[in-house]
ZAGU-256546 format. One line per field, with one value per residue (C-alpha): residue in one letter; x, y, z. Coordinates in nm, 2 decimals, m for minus. Layout:
aa = (A	...)
x = (X	...)
y = (Y	...)
z = (Z	...)
END
This chain:
aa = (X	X	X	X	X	X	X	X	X	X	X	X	X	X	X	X	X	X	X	X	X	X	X	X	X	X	X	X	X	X	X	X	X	X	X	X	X	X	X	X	X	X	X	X	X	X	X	X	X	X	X	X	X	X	X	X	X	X	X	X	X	X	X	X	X	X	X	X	X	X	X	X	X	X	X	X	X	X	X	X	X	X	X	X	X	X	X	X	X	X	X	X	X	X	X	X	X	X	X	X	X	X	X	X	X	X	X	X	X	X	X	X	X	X	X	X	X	X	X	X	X	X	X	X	X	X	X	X	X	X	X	X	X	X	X	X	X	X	X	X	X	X	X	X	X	X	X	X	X	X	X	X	X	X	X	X	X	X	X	X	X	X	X	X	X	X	X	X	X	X	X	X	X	X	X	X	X	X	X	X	X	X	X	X	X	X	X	X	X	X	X	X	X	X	X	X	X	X	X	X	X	X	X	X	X	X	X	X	X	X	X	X	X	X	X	X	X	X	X	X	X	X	X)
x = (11.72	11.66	11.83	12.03	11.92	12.09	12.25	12.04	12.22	12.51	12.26	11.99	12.23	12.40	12.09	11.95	12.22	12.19	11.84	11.97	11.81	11.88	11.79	12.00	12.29	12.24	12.21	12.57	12.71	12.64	12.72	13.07	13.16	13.30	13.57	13.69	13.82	13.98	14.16	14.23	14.41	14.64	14.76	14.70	14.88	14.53	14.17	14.07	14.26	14.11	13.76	13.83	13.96	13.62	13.47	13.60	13.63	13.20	13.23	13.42	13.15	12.87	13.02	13.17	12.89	12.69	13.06	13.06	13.16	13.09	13.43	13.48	13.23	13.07	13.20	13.58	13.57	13.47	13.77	13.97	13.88	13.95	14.30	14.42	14.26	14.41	14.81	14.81	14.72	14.95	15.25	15.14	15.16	15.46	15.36	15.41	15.61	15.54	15.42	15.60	15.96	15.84	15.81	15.80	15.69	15.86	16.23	16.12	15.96	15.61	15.57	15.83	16.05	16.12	15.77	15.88	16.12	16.44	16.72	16.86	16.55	16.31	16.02	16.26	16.01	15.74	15.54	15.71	15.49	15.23	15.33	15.05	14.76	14.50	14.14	13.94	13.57	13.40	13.19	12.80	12.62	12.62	12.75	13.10	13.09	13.11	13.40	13.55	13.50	13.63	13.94	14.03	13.93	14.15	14.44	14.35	14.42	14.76	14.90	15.14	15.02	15.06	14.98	14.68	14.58	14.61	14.47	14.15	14.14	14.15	13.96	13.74	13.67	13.71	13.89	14.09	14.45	14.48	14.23	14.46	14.79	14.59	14.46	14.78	15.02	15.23	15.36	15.17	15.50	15.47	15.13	15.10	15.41	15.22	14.89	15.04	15.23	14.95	14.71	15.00	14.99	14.57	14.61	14.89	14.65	14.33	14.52	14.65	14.33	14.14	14.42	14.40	13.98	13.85	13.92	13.95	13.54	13.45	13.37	13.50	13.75	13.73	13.93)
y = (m5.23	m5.59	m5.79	m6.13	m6.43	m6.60	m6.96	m7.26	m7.45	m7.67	m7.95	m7.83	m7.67	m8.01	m8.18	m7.97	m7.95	m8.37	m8.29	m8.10	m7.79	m7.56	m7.23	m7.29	m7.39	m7.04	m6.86	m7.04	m6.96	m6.60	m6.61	m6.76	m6.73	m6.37	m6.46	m6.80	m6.55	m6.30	m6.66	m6.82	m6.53	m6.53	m6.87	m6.82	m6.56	m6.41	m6.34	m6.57	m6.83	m6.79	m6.80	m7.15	m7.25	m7.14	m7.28	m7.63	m7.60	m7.58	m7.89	m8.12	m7.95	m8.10	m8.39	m8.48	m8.37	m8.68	m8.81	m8.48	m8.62	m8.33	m8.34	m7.98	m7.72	m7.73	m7.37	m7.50	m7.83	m7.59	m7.40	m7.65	m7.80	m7.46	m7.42	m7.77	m7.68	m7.35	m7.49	m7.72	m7.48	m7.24	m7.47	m7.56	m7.13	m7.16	m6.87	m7.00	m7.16	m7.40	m7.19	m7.35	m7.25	m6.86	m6.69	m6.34	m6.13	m5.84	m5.73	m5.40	m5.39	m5.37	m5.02	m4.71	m4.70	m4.30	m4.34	m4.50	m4.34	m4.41	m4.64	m4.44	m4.20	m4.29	m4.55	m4.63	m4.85	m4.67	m4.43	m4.12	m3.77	m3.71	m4.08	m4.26	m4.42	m4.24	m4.32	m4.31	m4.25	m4.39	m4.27	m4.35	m4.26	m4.55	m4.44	m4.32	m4.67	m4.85	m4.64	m4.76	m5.13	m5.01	m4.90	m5.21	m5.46	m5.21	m5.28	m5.63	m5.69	m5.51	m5.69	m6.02	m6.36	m6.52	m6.21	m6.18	m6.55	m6.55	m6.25	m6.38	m6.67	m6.52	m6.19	m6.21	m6.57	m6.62	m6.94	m6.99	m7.05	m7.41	m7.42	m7.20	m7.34	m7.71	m7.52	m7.41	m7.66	m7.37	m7.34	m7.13	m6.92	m6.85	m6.77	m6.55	m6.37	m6.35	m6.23	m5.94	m5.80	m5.84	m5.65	m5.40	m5.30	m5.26	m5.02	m4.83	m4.79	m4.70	m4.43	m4.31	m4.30	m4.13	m3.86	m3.75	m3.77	m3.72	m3.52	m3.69	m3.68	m3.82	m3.50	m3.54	m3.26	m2.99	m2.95)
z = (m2.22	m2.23	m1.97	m2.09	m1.95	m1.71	m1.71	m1.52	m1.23	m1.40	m1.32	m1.57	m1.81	m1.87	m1.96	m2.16	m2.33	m2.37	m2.45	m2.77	m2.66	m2.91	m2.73	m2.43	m2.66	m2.79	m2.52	m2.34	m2.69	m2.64	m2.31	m2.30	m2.65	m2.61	m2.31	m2.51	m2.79	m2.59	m2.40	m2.76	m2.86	m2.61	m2.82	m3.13	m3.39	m3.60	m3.50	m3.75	m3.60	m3.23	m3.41	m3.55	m3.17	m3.03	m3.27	m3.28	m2.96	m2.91	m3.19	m2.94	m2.65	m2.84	m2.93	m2.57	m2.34	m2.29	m2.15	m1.91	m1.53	m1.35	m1.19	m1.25	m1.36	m1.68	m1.76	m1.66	m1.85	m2.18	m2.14	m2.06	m2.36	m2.51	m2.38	m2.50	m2.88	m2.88	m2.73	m3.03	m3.28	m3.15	m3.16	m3.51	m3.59	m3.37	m3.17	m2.85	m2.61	m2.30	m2.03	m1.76	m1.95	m1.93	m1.62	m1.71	m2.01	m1.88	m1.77	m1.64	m1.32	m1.30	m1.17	m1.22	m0.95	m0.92	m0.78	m0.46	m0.16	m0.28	m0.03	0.29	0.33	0.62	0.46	0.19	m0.09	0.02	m0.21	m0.25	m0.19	m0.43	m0.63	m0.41	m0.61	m0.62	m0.59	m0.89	m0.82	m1.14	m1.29	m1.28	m1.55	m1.82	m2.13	m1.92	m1.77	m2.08	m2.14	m1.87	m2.01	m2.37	m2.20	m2.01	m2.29	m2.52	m2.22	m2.26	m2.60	m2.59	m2.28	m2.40	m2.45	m2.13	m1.93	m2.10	m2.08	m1.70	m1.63	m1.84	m1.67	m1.32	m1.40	m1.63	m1.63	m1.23	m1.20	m0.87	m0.87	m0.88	m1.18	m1.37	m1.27	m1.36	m1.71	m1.79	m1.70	m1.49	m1.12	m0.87	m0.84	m1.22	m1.19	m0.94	m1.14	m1.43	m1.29	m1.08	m1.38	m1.59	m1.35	m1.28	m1.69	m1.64	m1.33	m1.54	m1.82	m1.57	m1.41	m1.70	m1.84	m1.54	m1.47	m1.83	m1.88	m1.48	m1.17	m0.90	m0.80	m1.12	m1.32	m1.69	m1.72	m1.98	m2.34)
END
Protein backbone atom coordinates (compact mmCIF):
# COMPACT_ATOMS: atom_id res chain seq x y z
CA UNK A 1 0.00 0.00 0.00
CA UNK A 2 1.39 3.26 -0.81
CA UNK A 3 2.27 5.47 2.07
CA UNK A 4 0.96 9.34 1.98
CA UNK A 5 3.44 11.81 2.15
CA UNK A 6 4.07 13.72 4.87
CA UNK A 7 3.85 17.51 5.46
CA UNK A 8 7.40 19.71 5.33
CA UNK A 9 8.35 21.80 8.61
CA UNK A 10 5.75 24.77 8.80
CA UNK A 11 8.84 26.71 7.57
CA UNK A 12 9.00 25.05 4.09
CA UNK A 13 5.29 24.40 3.90
CA UNK A 14 4.57 28.22 4.10
CA UNK A 15 6.79 29.01 1.35
CA UNK A 16 5.98 26.82 -0.90
CA UNK A 17 2.88 27.54 -0.52
CA UNK A 18 4.02 31.48 -1.42
CA UNK A 19 5.90 29.86 -4.18
CA UNK A 20 2.45 28.63 -5.66
CA UNK A 21 3.48 25.13 -5.49
CA UNK A 22 0.81 23.32 -6.82
CA UNK A 23 1.70 19.76 -5.58
CA UNK A 24 2.22 20.71 -2.00
CA UNK A 25 -1.10 22.66 -2.16
CA UNK A 26 -2.46 19.21 -3.10
CA UNK A 27 -1.08 17.25 -0.95
CA UNK A 28 -2.16 19.78 2.44
CA UNK A 29 -5.59 19.64 0.71
CA UNK A 30 -5.71 15.98 0.99
CA UNK A 31 -4.21 16.02 4.02
CA UNK A 32 -6.39 18.38 6.15
CA UNK A 33 -9.23 18.68 3.96
CA UNK A 34 -11.08 15.53 5.48
CA UNK A 35 -10.90 16.89 9.41
CA UNK A 36 -12.10 20.66 8.23
CA UNK A 37 -15.49 18.85 7.10
CA UNK A 38 -16.09 16.70 9.87
CA UNK A 39 -15.30 20.44 12.15
CA UNK A 40 -17.62 22.51 9.54
CA UNK A 41 -20.38 20.27 10.18
CA UNK A 42 -20.55 20.72 13.60
CA UNK A 43 -21.78 24.44 12.29
CA UNK A 44 -23.46 24.12 9.55
CA UNK A 45 -26.99 22.36 8.87
CA UNK A 46 -26.17 20.17 5.26
CA UNK A 47 -23.02 18.43 3.85
CA UNK A 48 -23.22 20.58 1.13
CA UNK A 49 -22.97 23.45 3.19
CA UNK A 50 -19.72 22.36 5.18
CA UNK A 51 -18.19 21.60 1.59
CA UNK A 52 -18.62 25.27 0.62
CA UNK A 53 -17.00 26.28 4.30
CA UNK A 54 -13.96 24.20 3.38
CA UNK A 55 -13.94 25.34 0.43
CA UNK A 56 -14.05 29.09 0.80
CA UNK A 57 -12.31 28.51 3.56
CA UNK A 58 -8.92 27.18 1.33
CA UNK A 59 -9.97 30.39 -1.01
CA UNK A 60 -9.28 32.97 1.81
CA UNK A 61 -5.91 30.29 2.64
CA UNK A 62 -4.62 31.18 -0.76
CA UNK A 63 -5.50 34.44 -0.77
CA UNK A 64 -4.18 35.39 2.86
CA UNK A 65 -1.03 33.33 3.08
CA UNK A 66 1.63 35.79 1.95
CA UNK A 67 0.10 37.89 5.12
CA UNK A 68 0.67 34.52 7.33
CA UNK A 69 2.67 35.83 10.82
CA UNK A 70 3.51 32.69 12.03
CA UNK A 71 2.03 33.57 15.43
CA UNK A 72 0.33 30.22 15.61
CA UNK A 73 0.77 27.19 13.46
CA UNK A 74 0.01 27.12 10.01
CA UNK A 75 -2.41 24.09 10.54
CA UNK A 76 -4.20 26.30 13.53
CA UNK A 77 -4.44 29.58 11.56
CA UNK A 78 -6.34 27.35 8.63
CA UNK A 79 -8.90 26.30 11.04
CA UNK A 80 -9.24 29.18 12.60
CA UNK A 81 -10.00 30.57 9.53
CA UNK A 82 -12.36 27.66 9.19
CA UNK A 83 -14.21 28.14 12.30
CA UNK A 84 -14.91 31.89 11.84
CA UNK A 85 -16.35 30.93 7.92
CA UNK A 86 -18.32 28.17 9.18
CA UNK A 87 -19.92 30.48 12.70
CA UNK A 88 -21.25 32.99 10.11
CA UNK A 89 -22.73 30.58 7.81
CA UNK A 90 -24.27 28.86 10.50
CA UNK A 91 -25.92 31.88 12.05
CA UNK A 92 -27.05 32.75 8.57
CA UNK A 93 -28.77 28.76 8.48
CA UNK A 94 -29.59 29.63 12.01
CA UNK A 95 -28.40 26.46 13.22
CA UNK A 96 -26.47 27.52 15.90
CA UNK A 97 -26.01 29.36 18.87
CA UNK A 98 -22.99 31.20 20.58
CA UNK A 99 -20.94 28.63 22.20
CA UNK A 100 -20.20 30.42 25.24
CA UNK A 101 -24.33 30.58 26.07
CA UNK A 102 -24.37 26.53 25.93
CA UNK A 103 -22.71 24.57 28.32
CA UNK A 104 -24.07 21.23 27.92
CA UNK A 105 -25.70 19.21 25.07
CA UNK A 106 -26.97 16.82 27.45
CA UNK A 107 -29.26 16.65 30.71
CA UNK A 108 -28.54 13.03 31.41
CA UNK A 109 -25.47 12.25 32.90
CA UNK A 110 -22.77 11.05 30.99
CA UNK A 111 -22.56 7.50 32.04
CA UNK A 112 -25.60 5.29 33.57
CA UNK A 113 -25.61 5.53 37.06
CA UNK A 114 -27.03 1.82 38.11
CA UNK A 115 -23.48 1.21 37.07
CA UNK A 116 -21.88 2.68 40.11
CA UNK A 117 -22.25 1.55 44.03
CA UNK A 118 -25.13 3.17 45.02
CA UNK A 119 -25.09 5.93 48.48
CA UNK A 120 -24.72 4.11 52.01
CA UNK A 121 -22.81 0.99 50.63
CA UNK A 122 -18.96 0.92 51.37
CA UNK A 123 -17.16 2.78 48.07
CA UNK A 124 -20.39 4.40 47.36
CA UNK A 125 -19.67 6.12 43.41
CA UNK A 126 -17.39 3.57 42.80
CA UNK A 127 -18.01 0.94 39.96
CA UNK A 128 -20.33 -1.57 41.05
CA UNK A 129 -19.27 -5.59 40.47
CA UNK A 130 -19.01 -6.63 37.08
CA UNK A 131 -19.99 -2.64 35.79
CA UNK A 132 -16.10 -1.87 35.63
CA UNK A 133 -14.75 -0.90 32.07
CA UNK A 134 -13.34 -3.41 30.62
CA UNK A 135 -10.23 -3.64 28.54
CA UNK A 136 -10.73 -4.00 24.97
CA UNK A 137 -7.66 -5.58 23.28
CA UNK A 138 -8.03 -4.50 19.65
CA UNK A 139 -7.67 -6.07 17.22
CA UNK A 140 -4.53 -6.32 14.86
CA UNK A 141 -5.11 -7.42 11.78
CA UNK A 142 -5.93 -4.46 9.33
CA UNK A 143 -9.17 -4.89 7.87
CA UNK A 144 -10.75 -5.26 11.76
CA UNK A 145 -8.85 -2.06 12.51
CA UNK A 146 -10.37 -0.05 10.01
CA UNK A 147 -13.45 -1.17 11.58
CA UNK A 148 -12.60 0.10 14.43
CA UNK A 149 -12.11 3.69 12.72
CA UNK A 150 -15.60 3.22 10.82
CA UNK A 151 -17.14 2.87 14.14
CA UNK A 152 -15.81 5.89 15.82
CA UNK A 153 -16.13 8.22 12.76
CA UNK A 154 -19.86 6.65 12.63
CA UNK A 155 -19.98 7.82 16.60
CA UNK A 156 -18.61 11.02 15.45
CA UNK A 157 -21.10 12.04 13.12
CA UNK A 158 -24.03 11.22 15.47
CA UNK A 159 -22.66 13.13 18.63
CA UNK A 160 -24.28 17.03 18.76
CA UNK A 161 -22.80 20.01 17.28
CA UNK A 162 -20.72 21.32 19.86
CA UNK A 163 -19.69 17.92 21.27
CA UNK A 164 -18.60 17.02 18.12
CA UNK A 165 -16.70 20.31 17.33
CA UNK A 166 -14.70 20.01 20.45
CA UNK A 167 -13.98 16.68 20.50
CA UNK A 168 -12.56 17.22 16.72
CA UNK A 169 -10.62 19.90 17.72
CA UNK A 170 -8.97 18.18 20.68
CA UNK A 171 -8.97 14.59 19.19
CA UNK A 172 -8.63 14.29 16.03
CA UNK A 173 -7.18 17.57 15.22
CA UNK A 174 -4.88 17.81 18.54
CA UNK A 175 -5.20 21.31 19.56
CA UNK A 176 -4.52 22.14 23.38
CA UNK A 177 -6.98 23.61 25.50
CA UNK A 178 -6.34 27.22 25.18
CA UNK A 179 -6.32 26.87 21.33
CA UNK A 180 -9.77 25.57 21.52
CA UNK A 181 -11.24 27.70 24.17
CA UNK A 182 -9.34 30.76 21.81
CA UNK A 183 -10.99 28.93 18.46
CA UNK A 184 -14.16 28.80 19.98
CA UNK A 185 -14.68 31.77 21.85
CA UNK A 186 -15.76 29.39 25.15
CA UNK A 187 -14.49 29.15 28.85
CA UNK A 188 -12.11 26.40 29.85
CA UNK A 189 -14.98 25.21 32.33
CA UNK A 190 -17.26 24.79 29.20
CA UNK A 191 -14.77 23.09 27.38
CA UNK A 192 -13.62 20.65 29.46
CA UNK A 193 -17.61 19.92 29.90
CA UNK A 194 -18.08 19.48 26.50
CA UNK A 195 -15.05 17.38 25.70
CA UNK A 196 -15.68 14.83 28.57
CA UNK A 197 -19.30 14.27 27.54
CA UNK A 198 -18.38 14.03 24.09
CA UNK A 199 -15.60 11.40 24.75
CA UNK A 200 -17.98 9.66 27.32
CA UNK A 201 -20.74 9.05 24.09
CA UNK A 202 -17.47 7.47 22.01
CA UNK A 203 -16.46 4.99 24.96
CA UNK A 204 -20.34 4.10 25.19
CA UNK A 205 -20.37 3.42 21.63
CA UNK A 206 -16.74 1.43 21.65
CA UNK A 207 -17.81 -0.81 24.35
CA UNK A 208 -20.94 -1.33 23.04
CA UNK A 209 -19.47 -2.21 19.90
CA UNK A 210 -16.65 -4.61 21.29
CA UNK A 211 -18.95 -6.45 23.82
CA UNK A 212 -21.35 -7.29 21.00
CA UNK A 213 -18.49 -8.23 18.02
CA UNK A 214 -15.25 -9.34 20.42
CA UNK A 215 -14.34 -11.41 23.47
CA UNK A 216 -12.47 -9.86 25.56
CA UNK A 217 -8.84 -11.22 23.81
CA UNK A 218 -9.79 -9.80 20.65
CA UNK A 219 -11.28 -12.94 18.91
CA UNK A 220 -14.43 -11.86 16.82
CA UNK A 221 -17.21 -13.83 18.35
CA UNK A 222 -19.37 -16.20 16.49
CA UNK A 223 -23.20 -15.77 14.93
Amino acid sequence: MKRARELPLDEVLVQRLRDGDEQMFALVLDSWSKGMMQLAMSFVSTKASAEEVVQDTWLAVFRGICGFEGRSSLKTWVYRILVNIAKARGVKESQTLPFASIVSEDEGPTVDPSRFRPPGEQHAGHWAVGQEPRHWHIPEDSALRGEVREVIERALEELPPRLRTVITLRDVAGYGSEEVCSMLEISPGNQRVLLHRARAALRRKLEDYFSTTYDTVGERKRA
